[in-house]
GUNUTOR-817656 format. One line per field, with one value per residue (C-alpha): residue number from 1; x, y, z. Coordinates in nm, 4 decimals. Layout:
N
tormar <- (NUM|...)
xx <- (X|...)
yy <- (Y|...)
zz <- (Z|...)
***
This chain:
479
tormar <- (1|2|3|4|5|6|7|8|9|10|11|12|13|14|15|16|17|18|19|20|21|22|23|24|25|26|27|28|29|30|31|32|33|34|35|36|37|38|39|40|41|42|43|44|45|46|47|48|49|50|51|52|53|54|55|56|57|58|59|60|61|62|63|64|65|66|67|68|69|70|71|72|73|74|75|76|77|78|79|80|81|82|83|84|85|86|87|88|89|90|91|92|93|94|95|96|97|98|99|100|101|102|103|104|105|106|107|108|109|110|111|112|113|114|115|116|117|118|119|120|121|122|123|124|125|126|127|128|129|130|131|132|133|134|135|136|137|138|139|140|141|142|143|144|145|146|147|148|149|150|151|152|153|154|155|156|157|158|159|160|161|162|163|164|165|166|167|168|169|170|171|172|173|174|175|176|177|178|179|180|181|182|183|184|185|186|187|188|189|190|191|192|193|194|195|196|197|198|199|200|201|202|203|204|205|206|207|208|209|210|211|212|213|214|215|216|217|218|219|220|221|222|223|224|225|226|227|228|229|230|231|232|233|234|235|236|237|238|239|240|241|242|243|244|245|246|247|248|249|250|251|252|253|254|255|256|257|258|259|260|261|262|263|264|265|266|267|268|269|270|271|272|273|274|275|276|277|278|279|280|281|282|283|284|285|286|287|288|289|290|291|292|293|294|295|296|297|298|299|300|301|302|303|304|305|306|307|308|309|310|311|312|313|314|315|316|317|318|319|320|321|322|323|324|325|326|327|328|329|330|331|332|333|334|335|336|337|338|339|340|341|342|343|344|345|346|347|348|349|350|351|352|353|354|355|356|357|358|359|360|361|362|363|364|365|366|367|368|369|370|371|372|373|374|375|376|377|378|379|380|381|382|383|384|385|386|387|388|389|390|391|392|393|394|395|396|397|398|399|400|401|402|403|404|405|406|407|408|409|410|411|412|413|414|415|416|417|418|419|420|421|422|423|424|425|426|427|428|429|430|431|432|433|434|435|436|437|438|439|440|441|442|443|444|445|446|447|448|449|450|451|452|453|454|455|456|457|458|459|460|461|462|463|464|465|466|467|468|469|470|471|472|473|474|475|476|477|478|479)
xx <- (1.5182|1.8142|2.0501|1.9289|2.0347|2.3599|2.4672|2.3258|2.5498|2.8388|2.7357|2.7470|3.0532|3.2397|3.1796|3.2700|3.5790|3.6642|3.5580|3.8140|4.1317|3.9788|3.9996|4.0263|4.3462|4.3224|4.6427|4.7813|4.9727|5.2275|5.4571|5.8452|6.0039|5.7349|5.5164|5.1994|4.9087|4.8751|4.4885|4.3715|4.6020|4.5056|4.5011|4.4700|4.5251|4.7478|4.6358|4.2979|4.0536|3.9413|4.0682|3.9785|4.1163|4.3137|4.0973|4.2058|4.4295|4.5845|4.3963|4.2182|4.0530|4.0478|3.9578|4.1943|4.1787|4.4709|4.8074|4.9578|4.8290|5.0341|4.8716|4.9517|5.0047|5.0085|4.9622|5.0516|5.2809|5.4525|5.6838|5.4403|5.4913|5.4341|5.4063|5.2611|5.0169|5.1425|4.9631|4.9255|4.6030|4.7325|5.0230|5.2053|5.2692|5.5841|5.5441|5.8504|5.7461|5.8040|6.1484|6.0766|6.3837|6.3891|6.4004|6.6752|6.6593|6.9102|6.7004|6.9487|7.3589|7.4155|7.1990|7.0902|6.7758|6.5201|6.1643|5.9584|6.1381|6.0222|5.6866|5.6841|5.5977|5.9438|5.9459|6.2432|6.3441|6.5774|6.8875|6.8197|6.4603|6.6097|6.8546|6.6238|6.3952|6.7097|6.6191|6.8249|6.6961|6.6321|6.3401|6.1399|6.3014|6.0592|5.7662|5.4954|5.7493|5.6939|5.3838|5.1773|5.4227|5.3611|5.6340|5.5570|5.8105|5.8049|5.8872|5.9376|6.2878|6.6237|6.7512|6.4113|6.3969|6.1320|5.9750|5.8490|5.6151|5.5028|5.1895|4.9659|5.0619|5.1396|5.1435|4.9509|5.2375|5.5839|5.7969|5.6344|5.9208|6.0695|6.4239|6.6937|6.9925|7.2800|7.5259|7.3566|7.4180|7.1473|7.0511|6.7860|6.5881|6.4273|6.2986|6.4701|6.3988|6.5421|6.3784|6.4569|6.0989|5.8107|5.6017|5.8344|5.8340|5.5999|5.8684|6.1853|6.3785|6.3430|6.6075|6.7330|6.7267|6.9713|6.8085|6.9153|7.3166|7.2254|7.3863|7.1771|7.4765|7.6038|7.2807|7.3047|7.0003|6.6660|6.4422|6.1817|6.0664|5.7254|5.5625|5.6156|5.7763|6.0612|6.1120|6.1844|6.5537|6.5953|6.4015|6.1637|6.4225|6.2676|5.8277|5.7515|5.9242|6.3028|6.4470|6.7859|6.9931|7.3034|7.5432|7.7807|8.0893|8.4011|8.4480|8.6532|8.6398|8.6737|8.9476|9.1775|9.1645|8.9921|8.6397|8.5447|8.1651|8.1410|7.7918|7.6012|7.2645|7.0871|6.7169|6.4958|6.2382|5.9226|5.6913|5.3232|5.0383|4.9982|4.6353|4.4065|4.4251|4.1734|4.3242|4.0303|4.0498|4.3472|4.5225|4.2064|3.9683|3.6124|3.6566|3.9161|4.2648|4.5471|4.9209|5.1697|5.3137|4.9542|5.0047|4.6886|4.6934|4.3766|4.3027|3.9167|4.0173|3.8661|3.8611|4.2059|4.0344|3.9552|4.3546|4.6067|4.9488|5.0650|5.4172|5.6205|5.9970|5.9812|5.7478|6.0161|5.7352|5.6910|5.8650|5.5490|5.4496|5.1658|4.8613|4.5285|4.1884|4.1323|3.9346|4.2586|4.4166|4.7943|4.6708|4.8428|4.9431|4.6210|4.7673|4.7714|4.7733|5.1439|5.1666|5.4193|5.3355|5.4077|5.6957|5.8629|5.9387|6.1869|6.3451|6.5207|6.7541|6.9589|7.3175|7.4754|7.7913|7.9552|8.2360|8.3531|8.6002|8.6352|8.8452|9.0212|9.1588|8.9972|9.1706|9.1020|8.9084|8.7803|8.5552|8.5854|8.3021|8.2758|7.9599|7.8526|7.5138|7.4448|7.0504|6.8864|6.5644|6.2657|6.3039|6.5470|6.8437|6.7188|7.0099|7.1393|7.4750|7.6066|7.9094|7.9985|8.2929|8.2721|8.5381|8.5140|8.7245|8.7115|8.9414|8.8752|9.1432|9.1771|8.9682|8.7195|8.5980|8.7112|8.6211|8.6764|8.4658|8.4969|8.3053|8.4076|8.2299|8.2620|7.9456|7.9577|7.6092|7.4309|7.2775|7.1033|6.7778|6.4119|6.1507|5.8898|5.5308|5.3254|5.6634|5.5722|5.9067|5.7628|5.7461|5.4214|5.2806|5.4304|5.3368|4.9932|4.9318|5.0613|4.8178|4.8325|4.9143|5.2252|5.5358|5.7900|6.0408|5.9651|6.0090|6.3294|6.3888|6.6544|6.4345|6.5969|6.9159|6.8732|6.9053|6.5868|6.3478|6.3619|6.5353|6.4578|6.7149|6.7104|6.7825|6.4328|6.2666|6.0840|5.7121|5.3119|5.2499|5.5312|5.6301|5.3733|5.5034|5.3627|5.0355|4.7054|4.5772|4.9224|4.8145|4.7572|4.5727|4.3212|4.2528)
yy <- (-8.6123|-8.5580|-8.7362|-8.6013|-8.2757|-8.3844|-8.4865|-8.1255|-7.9496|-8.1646|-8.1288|-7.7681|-7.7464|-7.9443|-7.7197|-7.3874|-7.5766|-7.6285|-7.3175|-7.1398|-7.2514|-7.0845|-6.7498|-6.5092|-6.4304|-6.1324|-5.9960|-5.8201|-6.0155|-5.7926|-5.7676|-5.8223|-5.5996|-5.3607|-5.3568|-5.3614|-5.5503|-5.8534|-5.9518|-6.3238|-6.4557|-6.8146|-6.8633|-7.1614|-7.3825|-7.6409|-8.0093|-7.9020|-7.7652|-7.4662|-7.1049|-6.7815|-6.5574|-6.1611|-5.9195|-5.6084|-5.4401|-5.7800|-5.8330|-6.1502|-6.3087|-6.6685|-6.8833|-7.0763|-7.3888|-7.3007|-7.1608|-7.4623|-7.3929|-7.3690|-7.1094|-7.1776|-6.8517|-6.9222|-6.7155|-6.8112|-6.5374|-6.5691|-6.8174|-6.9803|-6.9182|-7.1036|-6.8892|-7.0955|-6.8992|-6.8210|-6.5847|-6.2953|-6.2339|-5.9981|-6.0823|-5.9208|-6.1643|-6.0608|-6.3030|-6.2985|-6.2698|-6.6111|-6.5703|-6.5043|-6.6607|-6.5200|-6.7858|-6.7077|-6.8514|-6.9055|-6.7458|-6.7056|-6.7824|-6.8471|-6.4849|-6.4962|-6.3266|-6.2838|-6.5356|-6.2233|-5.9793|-6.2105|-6.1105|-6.5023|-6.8084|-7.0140|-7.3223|-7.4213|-7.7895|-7.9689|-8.1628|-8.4441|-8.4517|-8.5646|-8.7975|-8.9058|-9.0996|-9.3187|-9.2484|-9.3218|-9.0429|-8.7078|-8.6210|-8.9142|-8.7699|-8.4235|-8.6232|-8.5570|-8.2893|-8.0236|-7.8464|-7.8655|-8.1000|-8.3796|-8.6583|-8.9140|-9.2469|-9.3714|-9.7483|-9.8444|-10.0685|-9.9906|-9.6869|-9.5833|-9.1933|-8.9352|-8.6361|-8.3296|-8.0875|-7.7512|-7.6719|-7.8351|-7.9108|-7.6278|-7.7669|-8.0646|-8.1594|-7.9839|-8.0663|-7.9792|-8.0531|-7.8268|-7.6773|-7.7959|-7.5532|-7.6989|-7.4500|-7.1878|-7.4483|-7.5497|-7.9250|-8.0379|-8.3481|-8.4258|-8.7916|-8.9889|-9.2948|-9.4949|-9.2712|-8.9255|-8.8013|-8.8273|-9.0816|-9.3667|-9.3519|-9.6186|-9.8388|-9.9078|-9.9467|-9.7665|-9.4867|-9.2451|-8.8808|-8.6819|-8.6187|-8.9606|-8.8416|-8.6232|-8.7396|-8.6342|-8.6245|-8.3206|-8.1423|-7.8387|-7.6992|-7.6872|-7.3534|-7.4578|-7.1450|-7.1356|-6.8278|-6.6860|-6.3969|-6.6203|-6.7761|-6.5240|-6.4935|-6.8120|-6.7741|-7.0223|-7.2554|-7.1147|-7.1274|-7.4794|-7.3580|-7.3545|-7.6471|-7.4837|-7.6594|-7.5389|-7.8264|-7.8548|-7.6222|-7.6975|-7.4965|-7.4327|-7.6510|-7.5143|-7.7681|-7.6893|-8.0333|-8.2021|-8.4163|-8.7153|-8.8646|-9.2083|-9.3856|-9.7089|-9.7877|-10.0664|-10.0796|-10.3531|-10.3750|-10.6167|-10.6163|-10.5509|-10.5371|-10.7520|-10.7992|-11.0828|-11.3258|-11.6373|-11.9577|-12.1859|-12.2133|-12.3413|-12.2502|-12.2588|-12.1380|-12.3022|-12.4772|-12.6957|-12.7449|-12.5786|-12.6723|-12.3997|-12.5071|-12.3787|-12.0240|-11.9677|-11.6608|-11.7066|-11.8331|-12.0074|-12.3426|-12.6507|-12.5744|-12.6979|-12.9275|-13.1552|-13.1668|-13.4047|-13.4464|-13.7868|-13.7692|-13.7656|-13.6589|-13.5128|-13.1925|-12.9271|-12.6627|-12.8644|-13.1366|-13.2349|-13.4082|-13.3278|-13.1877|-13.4458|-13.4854|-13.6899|-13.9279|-13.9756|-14.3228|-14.1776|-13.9317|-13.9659|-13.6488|-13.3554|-13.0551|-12.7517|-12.3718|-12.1957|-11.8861|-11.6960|-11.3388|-11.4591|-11.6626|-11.3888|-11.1578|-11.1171|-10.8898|-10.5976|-10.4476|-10.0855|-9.9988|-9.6727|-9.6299|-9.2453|-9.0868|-8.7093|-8.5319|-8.1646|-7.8876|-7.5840|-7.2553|-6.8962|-6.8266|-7.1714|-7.4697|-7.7787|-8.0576|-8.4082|-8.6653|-8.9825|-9.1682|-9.5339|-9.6428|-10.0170|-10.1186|-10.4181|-10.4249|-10.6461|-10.7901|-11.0589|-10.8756|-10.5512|-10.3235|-9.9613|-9.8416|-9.4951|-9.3352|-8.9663|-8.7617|-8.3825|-8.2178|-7.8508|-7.5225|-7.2420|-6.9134|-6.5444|-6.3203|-5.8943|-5.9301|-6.1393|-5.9226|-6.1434|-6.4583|-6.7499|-7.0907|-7.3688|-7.7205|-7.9957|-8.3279|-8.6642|-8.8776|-9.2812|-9.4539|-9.6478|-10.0784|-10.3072|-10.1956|-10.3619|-10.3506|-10.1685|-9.9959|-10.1154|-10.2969|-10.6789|-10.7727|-10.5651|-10.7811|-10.6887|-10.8116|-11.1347|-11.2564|-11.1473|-11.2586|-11.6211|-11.8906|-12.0344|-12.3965|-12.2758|-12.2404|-11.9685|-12.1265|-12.4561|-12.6551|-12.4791|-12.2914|-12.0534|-11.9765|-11.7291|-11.8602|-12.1564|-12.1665|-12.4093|-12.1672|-11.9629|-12.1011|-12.4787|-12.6946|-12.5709|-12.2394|-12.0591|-11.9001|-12.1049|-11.9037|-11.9512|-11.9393|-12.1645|-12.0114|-11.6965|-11.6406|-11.8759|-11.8153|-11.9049|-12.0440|-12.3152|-12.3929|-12.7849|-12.6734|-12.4567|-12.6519)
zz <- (3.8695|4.0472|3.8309|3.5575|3.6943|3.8195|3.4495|3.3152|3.5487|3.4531|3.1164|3.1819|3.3691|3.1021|2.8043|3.0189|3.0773|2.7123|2.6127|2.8343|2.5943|2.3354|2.2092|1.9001|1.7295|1.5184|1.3242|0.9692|0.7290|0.5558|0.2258|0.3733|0.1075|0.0492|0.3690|0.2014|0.3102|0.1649|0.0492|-0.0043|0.2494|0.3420|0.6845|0.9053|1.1951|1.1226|1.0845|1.0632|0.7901|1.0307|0.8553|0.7006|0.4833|0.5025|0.3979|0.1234|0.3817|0.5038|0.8704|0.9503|1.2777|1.3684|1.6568|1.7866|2.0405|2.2266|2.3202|2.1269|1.8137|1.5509|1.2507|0.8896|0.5966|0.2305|-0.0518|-0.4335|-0.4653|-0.1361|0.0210|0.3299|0.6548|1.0525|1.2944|1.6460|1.8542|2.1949|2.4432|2.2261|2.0475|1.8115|1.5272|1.2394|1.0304|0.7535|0.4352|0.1561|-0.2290|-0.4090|-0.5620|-0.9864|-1.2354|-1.5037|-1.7686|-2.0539|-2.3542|-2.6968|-3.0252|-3.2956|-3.3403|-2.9866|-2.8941|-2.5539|-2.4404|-2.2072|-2.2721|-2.1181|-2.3643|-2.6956|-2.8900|-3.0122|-2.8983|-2.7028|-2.5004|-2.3168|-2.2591|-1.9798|-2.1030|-1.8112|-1.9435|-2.2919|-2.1578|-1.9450|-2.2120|-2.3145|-2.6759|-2.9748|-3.1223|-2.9769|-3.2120|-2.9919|-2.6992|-2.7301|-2.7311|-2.4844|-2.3873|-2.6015|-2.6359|-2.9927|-3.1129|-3.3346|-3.3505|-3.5551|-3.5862|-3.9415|-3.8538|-3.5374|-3.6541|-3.5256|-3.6829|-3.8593|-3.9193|-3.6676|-3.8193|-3.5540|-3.6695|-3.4817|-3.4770|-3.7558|-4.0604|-4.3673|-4.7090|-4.8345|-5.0620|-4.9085|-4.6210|-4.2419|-4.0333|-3.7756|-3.8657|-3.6318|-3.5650|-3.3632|-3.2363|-3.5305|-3.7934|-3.9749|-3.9949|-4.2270|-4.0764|-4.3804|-4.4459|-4.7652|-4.9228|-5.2062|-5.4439|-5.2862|-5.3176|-5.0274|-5.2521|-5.2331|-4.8361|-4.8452|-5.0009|-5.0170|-4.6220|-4.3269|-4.3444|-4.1008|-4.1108|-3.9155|-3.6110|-3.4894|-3.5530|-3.2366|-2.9390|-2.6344|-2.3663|-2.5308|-2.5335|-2.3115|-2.3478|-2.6266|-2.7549|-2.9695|-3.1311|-3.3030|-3.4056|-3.7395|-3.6072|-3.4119|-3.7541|-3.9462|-3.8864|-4.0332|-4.3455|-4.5350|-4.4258|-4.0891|-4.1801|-3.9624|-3.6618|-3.5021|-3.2658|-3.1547|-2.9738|-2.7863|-2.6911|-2.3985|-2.3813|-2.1596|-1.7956|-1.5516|-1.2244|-0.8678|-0.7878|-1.1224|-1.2492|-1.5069|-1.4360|-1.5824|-1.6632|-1.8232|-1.8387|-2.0034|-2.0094|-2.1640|-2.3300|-2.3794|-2.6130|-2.7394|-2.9081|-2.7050|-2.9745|-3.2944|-3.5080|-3.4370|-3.7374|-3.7919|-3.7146|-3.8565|-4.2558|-4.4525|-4.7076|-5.0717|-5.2174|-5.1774|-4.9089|-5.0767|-5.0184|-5.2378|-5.1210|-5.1793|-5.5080|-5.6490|-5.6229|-5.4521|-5.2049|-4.9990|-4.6998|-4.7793|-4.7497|-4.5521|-4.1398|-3.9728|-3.7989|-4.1061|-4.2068|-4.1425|-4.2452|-4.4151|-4.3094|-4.6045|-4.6334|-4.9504|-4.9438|-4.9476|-4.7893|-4.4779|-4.2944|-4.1104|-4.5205|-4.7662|-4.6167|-4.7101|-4.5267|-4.2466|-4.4636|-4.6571|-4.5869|-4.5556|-4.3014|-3.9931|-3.7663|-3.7560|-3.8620|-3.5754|-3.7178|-3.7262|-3.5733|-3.7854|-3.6593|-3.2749|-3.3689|-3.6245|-3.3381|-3.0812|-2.8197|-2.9209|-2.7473|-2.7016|-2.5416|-2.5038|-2.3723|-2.2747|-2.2293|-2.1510|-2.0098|-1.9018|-1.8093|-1.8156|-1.6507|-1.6551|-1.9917|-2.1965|-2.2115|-2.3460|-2.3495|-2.5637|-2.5879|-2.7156|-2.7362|-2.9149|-2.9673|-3.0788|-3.1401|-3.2677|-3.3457|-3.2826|-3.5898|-3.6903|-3.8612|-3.8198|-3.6562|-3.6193|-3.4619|-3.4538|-3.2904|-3.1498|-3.0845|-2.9875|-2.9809|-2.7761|-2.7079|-2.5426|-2.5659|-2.3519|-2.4340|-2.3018|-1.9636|-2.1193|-2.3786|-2.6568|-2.6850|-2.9394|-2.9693|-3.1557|-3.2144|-3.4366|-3.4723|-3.5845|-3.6988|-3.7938|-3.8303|-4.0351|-3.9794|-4.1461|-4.3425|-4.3326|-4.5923|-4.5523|-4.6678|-4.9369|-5.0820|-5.1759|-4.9657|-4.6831|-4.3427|-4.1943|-4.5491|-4.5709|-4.2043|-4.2658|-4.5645|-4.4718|-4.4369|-4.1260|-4.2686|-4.3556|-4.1579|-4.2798|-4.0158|-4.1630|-3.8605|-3.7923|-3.4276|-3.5616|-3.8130|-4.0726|-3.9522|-4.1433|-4.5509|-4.6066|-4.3930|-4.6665|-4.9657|-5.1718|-5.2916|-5.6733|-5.5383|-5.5677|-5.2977|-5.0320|-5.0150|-4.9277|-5.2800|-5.4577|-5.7882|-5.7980|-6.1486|-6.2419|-6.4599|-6.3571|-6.6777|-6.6684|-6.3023|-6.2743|-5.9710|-6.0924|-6.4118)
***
């Protein structure tokens, strides 16, 4: 019994000691510029989850543990504030209004105005945020950045054009794409193809359209207008939405001399995702073989693993010899699938090289840029390289209340072209349609590199399917 009392009192004794460093703060939390009180105030010890909240005229009460504590004020729409106990139990607490910029934004010929003081929709976007993505073209560089915007890449080869469209799409049959204005000129982004109309997109090569002749280390700034009302300066040139973009100007520097930027970056690029094809059947139809001088297409042959090859030297399709069953008495070497989408494939690559320079007094200045761009694609061949030089000036005259501006530019791209779409000479067709006991390399590792990958001694071409012209009714094959 008597230890049992003994550790009550001490028990007892214990808790009256803690509970003597604690006590109730009580105070007002106050607006710094307007002295108001300040309602929803969050307040709370720091490094713990133990707080309450200012009531509507700013005064709150809190328990604290003890003179050490440290009490923590936040409020959305002030800047938050420390402020460590002490003795006192009773505080004014002063909080300063979160600091508002007003965001200002380029509508129309260089027209600068205030985003609050539009009745239309406007998004603003960074110039580091574009540079940034390391794109070769800016259109791809506004993806994922810009709200309600739909980018879509036509091809994904080296130089291959972007469209952008705001918003949904307008017309079933007429263009969709956002107007770009570049220093209030008008640029129309357009997709072509070797037919001029938007049918023949899915044939033809990959072109570019001029959003890619953009170079994104002059980019100053980016308004994307989108309501119909922010349009209508521009006209029904104007109806799928605005993209202006204001490009770098020259400035004075502090020191009075000229500053210099130079930059080069390198991209890499592969491919990630191809289709699953079979790799079982061979080349036929029926389960029976067809070699490629028979102009069959299919791929419902006998299964790989009943092939062999018998070696010979002269079968101008394969170096590996004539296919024949295992049964066969020439067979010799069991014939193992190709893998021509894998194989076709290889690392692309992008450099971009930079140069500017930039100066000028309180009077005049300027600002010259020079930019190349040099891209090869994933596939073999396949390449785009553009250059840019910028060339601008500055001129205040009578206190700075006349000013004159000028921008001149010089544009050089173009690259090598790949088929495309539904065209018969369209890669993704070709590799997919290839059986896989046929090599398009044909045993070579350069593969398109070498003449008899793709081309036979008489001059014809070197295909899955021989001499397709030729008629089915004349085929010895099919007889």
């Amino acid at each position: 019994m008597k230890k049992c009392k003994t550790f009550l009192t001490g028990m007892f004794l214990l808790l009256c000691f803690v509970s003597l460093g604690q006590r109730e703060i009580s105070g007002t939390v106050l607006s710094e510029t307007k002295n108001e009180p300040i309602f929803g105030v969050n307040v709370k010890i720091k490094g713990t989850i133990i707080g309450t909240m200012s009531d509507d005229k700013g005064q709150f009460i809190i328990t604290v543990r003890d003179d050490k504590d440290t009490l923590v004020f936040s409020q959305p729409e002030f800047e938050s504030i420390e402020k460590p106990v002490g003795l006192s139990n009773n505080m004014v607490v002063l909080m300063k209004p979160v600091t508002q910029i007003e965001t200002v934004v380029v509508t129309a010929m260089g027209v600068k105005r205030s985003e609050k003081a539009l009745g239309y929709a406007v998004s603003t976007v960074d110039a580091n945020t574009i540079r940034n993505t390391n794109q070769t073209n800016v259109v791809n560089s506004l993806n994922g950045v810009v709200a309600g915007a739909n980018i879509t890449q036509s091809s994904g080869v080296a130089g291959g054009s972007s469209s952008i469209v705001l918003r949904g799409f307008t017309s079933l049959t007429g263009n969709n794409q956002a107007l770009f204005v570049i220093d209030g000129v008008k640029i129309n982004n357009n997709e072509t193809s070797l037919g001029g109309e938007a049918s023949d997109n899915t044939e033809s090569v990959g072109f570019s359209n001029r959003g890619i002749d953009i170079n994104p280390d002059d980019i100053e700034s980016i308004s994307v207008l989108k309501g119909g009302a922010a349009t209508a300066i521009y006209g029904i040139d104007g109806a799928n939405g605005v993209i202006i973009i204001t490009t770098k100007k020259g400035k004075k520097n502090s020191n009075g001399k000229m500053t210099v930027t130079a930059g080069s970056s390198i991209t890499l690029s592969q491919v990630n995702k191809l289709p699953e094809l079979q790799n079982k059947y061979a080349q036929g139809i029926d389960g029976t073989y067809y070699p490629p001088d028979s102009a069959v297409s299919t791929s419902w042959g006998p299964s790989i693993d009943m092939l062999s090859y018998d070696g010979a030297t002269n079968n101008p399709y394969d170096k590996n010899g004539n296919i024949v069953l295992n049964t066969d008495p020439s067979a010799k070497t069991a014939v193992t699938p190709y893998n021509n989408l894998d194989a076709f494939f290889k690392t692309g690559y992008s450099t971009k090289n930079n140069f500017s320079i930039t100066g000028g007094t309180e009077v005049s200045n300027f600002r010259l840029s020079v930019s190349n761009v040099k891209e090869s694609g994933v596939i073999p061949t396949n390449k785009f390289e553009k250059t840019n030089v910028s060339l601008g000036t500055n001129l205040s005259m009578f206190d700075k209340k006349f000013n004159i501006s000028g921008t001149a530019n010089y544009i050089n791209s173009g690259g090598q072209r790949i088929q495309q779409g539904s065209n018969l000479s369209g890669i993704m067709l070709g590799l997919l349609r290839t059986p896989i006991t046929f090599d398009n390399a044909n045993g070579n590792a350069k593969g398109w590199e070498s003449v008899d990958a793709y081309e036979l001694a008489d001059g014809s071409q070197r295909n899955y399917r021989g001499e397709i012209l030729i008629q089915i009714k004349e085929n010895k094959y099919l007889q």
